[in-house]
C-alpha positions in Angstrom: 83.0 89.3 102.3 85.7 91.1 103.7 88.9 89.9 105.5 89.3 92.3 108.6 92.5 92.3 110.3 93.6 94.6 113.0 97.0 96.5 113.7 98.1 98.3 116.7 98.5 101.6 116.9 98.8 103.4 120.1 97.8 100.4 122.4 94.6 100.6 120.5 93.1 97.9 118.2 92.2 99.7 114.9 90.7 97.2 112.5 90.6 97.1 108.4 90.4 95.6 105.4 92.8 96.0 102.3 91.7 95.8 98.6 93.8 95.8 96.0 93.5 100.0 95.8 92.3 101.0 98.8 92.2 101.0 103.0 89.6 100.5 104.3 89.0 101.3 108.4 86.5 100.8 110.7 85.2 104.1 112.3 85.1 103.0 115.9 85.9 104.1 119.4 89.7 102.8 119.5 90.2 104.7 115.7 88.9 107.7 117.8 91.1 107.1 120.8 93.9 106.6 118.7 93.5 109.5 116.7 92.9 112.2 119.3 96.3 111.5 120.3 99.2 113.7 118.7 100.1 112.4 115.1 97.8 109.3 115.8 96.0 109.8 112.9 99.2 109.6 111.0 100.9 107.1 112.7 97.9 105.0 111.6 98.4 106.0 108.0 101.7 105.0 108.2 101.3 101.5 109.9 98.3 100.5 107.3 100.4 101.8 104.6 102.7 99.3 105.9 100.2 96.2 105.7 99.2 97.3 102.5 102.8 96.9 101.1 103.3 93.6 102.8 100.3 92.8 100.9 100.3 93.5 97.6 104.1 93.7 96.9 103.3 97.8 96.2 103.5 101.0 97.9 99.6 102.5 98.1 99.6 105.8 96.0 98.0 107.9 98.7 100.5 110.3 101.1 100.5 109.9 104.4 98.6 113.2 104.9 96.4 113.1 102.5 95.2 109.8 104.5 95.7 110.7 107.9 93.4 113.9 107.1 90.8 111.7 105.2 90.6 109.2 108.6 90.1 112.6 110.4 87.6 113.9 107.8 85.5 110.9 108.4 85.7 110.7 112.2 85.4 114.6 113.0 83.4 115.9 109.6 82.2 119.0 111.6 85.4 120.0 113.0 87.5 119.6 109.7 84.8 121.3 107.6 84.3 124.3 110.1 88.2 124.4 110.5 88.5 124.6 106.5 85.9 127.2 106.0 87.9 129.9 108.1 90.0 129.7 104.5 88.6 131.3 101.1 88.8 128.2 98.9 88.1 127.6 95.5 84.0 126.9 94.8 84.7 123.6 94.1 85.4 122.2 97.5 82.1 123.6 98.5 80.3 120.1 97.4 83.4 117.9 99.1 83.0 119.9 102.3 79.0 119.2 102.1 80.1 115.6 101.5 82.4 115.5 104.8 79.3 116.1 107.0 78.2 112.7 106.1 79.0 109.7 108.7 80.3 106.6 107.5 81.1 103.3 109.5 84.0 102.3 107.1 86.4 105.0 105.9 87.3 104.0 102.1 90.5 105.5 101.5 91.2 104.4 98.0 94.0 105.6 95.5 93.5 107.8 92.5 90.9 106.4 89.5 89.5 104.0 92.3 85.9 104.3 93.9 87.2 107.4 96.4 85.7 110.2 94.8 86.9 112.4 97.5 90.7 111.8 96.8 91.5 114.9 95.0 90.3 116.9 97.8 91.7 115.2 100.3 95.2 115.2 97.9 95.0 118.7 97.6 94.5 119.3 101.5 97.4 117.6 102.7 99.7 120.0 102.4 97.5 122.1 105.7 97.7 118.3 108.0 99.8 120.0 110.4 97.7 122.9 110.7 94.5 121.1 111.2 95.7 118.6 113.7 96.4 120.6 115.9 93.9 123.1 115.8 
């Protein structure tokens, strides 16, 4: 079983669990809290990055937008995907997009070759974070 821990991030309490490559965080009211602030999302990228390095010795080979968009991906599916479709993209985000409509009570944001089969598209989306959190 999993070893949750919490970390604070904007006077909220956003709990997690680390694996050896991923992050894993609960989807829960102070993640949303925390988030709807400006750059929560990203602060909270930055501060699990953080416990993942004290962790394992390593830096996690995710970017900090690529993550902060996946946490808001999973908390606000409908809003990202809607927000993405105003853009022609290539045919093959349409299944991803589909796949962001799904709810999930743990986010799994895992590195490259690990279980996240979503981390290309996030990857290839974090260059528009600024633009989509704050539209």
């Amino acid at each position: 079983m999993e070893a949750w821990s919490e970390v604070i991030v904007r006077g909220e309490r956003i709990q997690y669990f680390l694996t050896e490559k991923a992050i894993h965080i609960n989807n829960d009211e102070p993640l949303i809290r925390a988030i709807m602030q400006t750059e929560g999302a990203l602060e909270i990228a930055k501060a699990l990055k953080k416990q993942f390095l004290a962790l394992y010795g390593r830096e996690i080979a995710i970017h900090d937008y690529s993550m902060a968009l996946e946490i808001f991906g999973h908390v606000f599916p409908d809003k990202l995907a809607g927000f993405l479709k105003k853009f022609p993209l290539p045919s093959l985000l349409e299944m991803p997009l589909d796949a962001l409509m799904k709810h999930t009570g743990v986010i799994d944001i895992g590195e490259p070759g690990s279980s996240d089969i979503d981390r290309k598209v996030w990857d290839m989306l974090g260059p528009v974070y600024k633009q989509i959190a704050t539209d």
